[in-house]
C-alpha positions in Angstrom: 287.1 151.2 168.1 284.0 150.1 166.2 283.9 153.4 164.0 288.0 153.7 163.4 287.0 149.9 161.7 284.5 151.6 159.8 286.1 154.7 158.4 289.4 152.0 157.0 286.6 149.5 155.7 285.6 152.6 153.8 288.6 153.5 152.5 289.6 150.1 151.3 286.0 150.4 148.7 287.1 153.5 147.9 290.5 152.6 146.9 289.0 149.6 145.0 286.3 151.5 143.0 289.3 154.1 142.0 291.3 151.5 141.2 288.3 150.0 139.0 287.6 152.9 137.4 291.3 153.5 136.2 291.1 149.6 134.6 288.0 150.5 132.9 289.4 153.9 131.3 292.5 151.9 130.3 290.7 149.2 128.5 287.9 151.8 127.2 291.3 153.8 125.2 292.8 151.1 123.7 289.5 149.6 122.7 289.2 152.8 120.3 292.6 152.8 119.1 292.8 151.4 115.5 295.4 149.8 114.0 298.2 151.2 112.0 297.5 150.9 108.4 300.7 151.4 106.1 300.3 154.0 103.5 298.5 157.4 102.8 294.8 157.2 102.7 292.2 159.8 101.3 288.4 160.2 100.5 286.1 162.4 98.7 282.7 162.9 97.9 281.4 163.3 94.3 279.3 162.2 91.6 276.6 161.2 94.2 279.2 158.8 96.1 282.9 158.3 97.1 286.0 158.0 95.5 289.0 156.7 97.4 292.8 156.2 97.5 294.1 153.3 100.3 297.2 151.8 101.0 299.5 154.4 99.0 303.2 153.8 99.8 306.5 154.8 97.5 308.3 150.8 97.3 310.4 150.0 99.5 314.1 150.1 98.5 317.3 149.8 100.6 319.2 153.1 100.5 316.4 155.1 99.1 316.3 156.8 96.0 318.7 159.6 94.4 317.6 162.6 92.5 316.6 161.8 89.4 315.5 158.4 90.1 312.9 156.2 89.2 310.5 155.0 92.1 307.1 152.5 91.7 304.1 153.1 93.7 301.9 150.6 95.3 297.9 152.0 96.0 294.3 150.8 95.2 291.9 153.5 94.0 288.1 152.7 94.9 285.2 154.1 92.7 282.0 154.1 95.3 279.7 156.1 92.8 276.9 155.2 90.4 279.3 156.7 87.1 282.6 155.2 85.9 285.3 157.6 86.5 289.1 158.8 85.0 292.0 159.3 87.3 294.6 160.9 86.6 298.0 161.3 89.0 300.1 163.9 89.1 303.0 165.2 91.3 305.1 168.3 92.0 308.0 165.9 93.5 308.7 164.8 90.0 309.3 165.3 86.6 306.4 163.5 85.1 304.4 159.9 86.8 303.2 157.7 84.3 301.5 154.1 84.4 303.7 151.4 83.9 303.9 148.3 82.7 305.8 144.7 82.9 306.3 141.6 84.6 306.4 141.5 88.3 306.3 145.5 88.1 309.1 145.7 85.8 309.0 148.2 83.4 309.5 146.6 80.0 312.7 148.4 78.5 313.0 150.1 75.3 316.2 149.7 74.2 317.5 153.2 72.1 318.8 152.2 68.5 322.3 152.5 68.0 323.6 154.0 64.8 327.2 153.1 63.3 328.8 155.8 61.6 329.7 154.4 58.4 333.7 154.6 57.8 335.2 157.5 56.2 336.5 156.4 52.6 340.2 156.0 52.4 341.1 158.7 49.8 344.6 157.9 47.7 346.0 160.6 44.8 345.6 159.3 41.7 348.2 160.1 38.7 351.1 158.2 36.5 354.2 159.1 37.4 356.3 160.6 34.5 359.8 160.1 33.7 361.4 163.0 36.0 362.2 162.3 39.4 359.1 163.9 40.9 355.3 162.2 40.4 353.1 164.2 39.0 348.9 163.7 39.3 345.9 165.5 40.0 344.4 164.8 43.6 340.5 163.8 43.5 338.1 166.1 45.3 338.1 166.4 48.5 336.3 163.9 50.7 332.6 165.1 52.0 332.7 163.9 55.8 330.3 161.8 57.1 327.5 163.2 58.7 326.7 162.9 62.1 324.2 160.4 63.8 321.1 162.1 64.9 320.5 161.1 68.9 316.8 159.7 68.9 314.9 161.6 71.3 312.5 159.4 72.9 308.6 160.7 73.2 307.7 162.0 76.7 306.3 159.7 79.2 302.3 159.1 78.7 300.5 160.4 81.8 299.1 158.5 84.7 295.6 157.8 83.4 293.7 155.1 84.9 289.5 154.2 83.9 287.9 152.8 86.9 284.1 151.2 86.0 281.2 152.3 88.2 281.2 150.4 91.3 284.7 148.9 91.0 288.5 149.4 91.8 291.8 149.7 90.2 295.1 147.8 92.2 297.6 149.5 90.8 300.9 147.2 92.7 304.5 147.2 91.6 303.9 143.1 91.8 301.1 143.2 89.6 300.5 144.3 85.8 300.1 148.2 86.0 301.4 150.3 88.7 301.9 154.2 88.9 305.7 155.3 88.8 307.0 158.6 89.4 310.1 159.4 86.8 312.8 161.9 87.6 313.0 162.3 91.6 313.4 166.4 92.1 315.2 165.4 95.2 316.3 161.9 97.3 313.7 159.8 99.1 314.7 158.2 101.9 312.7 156.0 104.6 310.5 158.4 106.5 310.1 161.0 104.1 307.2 161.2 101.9 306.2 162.3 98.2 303.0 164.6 97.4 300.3 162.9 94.9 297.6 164.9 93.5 294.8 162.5 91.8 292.2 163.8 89.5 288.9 162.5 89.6 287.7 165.2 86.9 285.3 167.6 87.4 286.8 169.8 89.8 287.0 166.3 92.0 290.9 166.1 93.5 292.6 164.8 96.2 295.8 165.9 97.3 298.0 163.1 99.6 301.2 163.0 101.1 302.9 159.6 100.2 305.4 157.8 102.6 307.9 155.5 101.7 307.0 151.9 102.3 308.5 149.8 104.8 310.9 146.4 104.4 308.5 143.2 103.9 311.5 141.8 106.0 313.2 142.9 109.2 316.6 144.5 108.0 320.1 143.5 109.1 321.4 145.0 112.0 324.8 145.5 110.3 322.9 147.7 107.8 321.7 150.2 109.8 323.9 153.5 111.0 326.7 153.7 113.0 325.5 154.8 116.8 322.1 153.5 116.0 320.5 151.9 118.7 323.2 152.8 121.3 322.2 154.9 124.3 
């Protein structure tokens, strides 16, 4: 009697001390897990330090974008080195990326200058009519038409060139002054899919980055999403 106590007194410690160690491996795991951050993020080393790209996300916009659309960047671009440094941002998802400029992330627009044609002069036969029944008079020259408008082709896009001081940063938002925009979509962006960004740091320094699409500041309206969504 006395020992079948003692072998269920030591299984009850065992049972607790597995039980214990489970808790601890559970808490140990999560304790290492770190937090989502949203965007792409990249470093390298050069120029005796570290240059960085965090927080890189396409805006958000409802629907996406089509092909051949414009879409704004939001990223911060960290210069950790002891020399100021020249970035420049390219991508093969595009037709150019350039660094924009405007209120609240607005590009500024340029309006294109329209040209009126000027109106084709009215051209009547001149002559006196003589006594018989039919008028007689010598036509003028024939009118010269007017020449067509040349379209105004607007210069290409600067590149995406951004100076960043020794030691500093460049915040590079759609909310701010500058931000980094890619022109010409090769293809439609929708949520979930990502862009590819190469930045050049010069001197053979590059990172290459795959770019999501940002996510809605606010939750979005259950009658937006797609039909079947959500139903299992």
């Amino acid at each position: 009697m006395r020992r079948s106590m003692t072998l269920l007194a030591g299984a009850a410690v065992a049972t607790a001390l597995l039980a214990s160690g489970c808790s601890a491996g559970q808490i140990a795991e999560t304790a290492q897990k770190v937090p989502a951050v949203p965007g792409a993020n990249g470093d390298i080393s050069a120029l005796g330090g570290s240059l960085s790209v965090r927080n890189a996300m396409v805006v958000y916009h409802s629907g996406g974008y089509e092909t051949g659309a414009d879409a704004p960047l939001d990223l911060h671009i960290f210069n950790d080195t002891g020399q100021p440094v020249t970035v420049t941002v390219t991508s093969a998802d595009a037709e150019s990326v350039t660094l924009a400029t405007g209120a609240k992330g607005t590009p500024s627009p340029t309006p294109s200058p329209s040209v009126s044609p000027s109106a084709s002069p009215s051209v009547e036969p001149t002559g006196t009519p003589s006594g018989s029944a039919e008028a007689t008079g010598t036509p003028s020259a024939s009118a010269t038409p007017t020449a067509e408008p040349t379209p105004t082709v607007e210069p290409p896009a600067p590149p995406a060139t951004v100076r960043i001081p020794a030691g500093s940063f460049a915040a590079l938002t759609a909310s701010g002054q500058q931000f980094v925009e890619l022109l010409g979509l090769k293809q439609e962006l929708k949520a979930g899919e990502t862009v590819q960004l190469l930045f050049d740091f010069g001197g053979g320094a590059t990172l290459t980055l795959d770019v999501p699409v940002g996510v809605p500041m606010t939750p979005v309206p259950r009658g937006s999403a797609e039909a079947g969504e959500g139903e299992h």
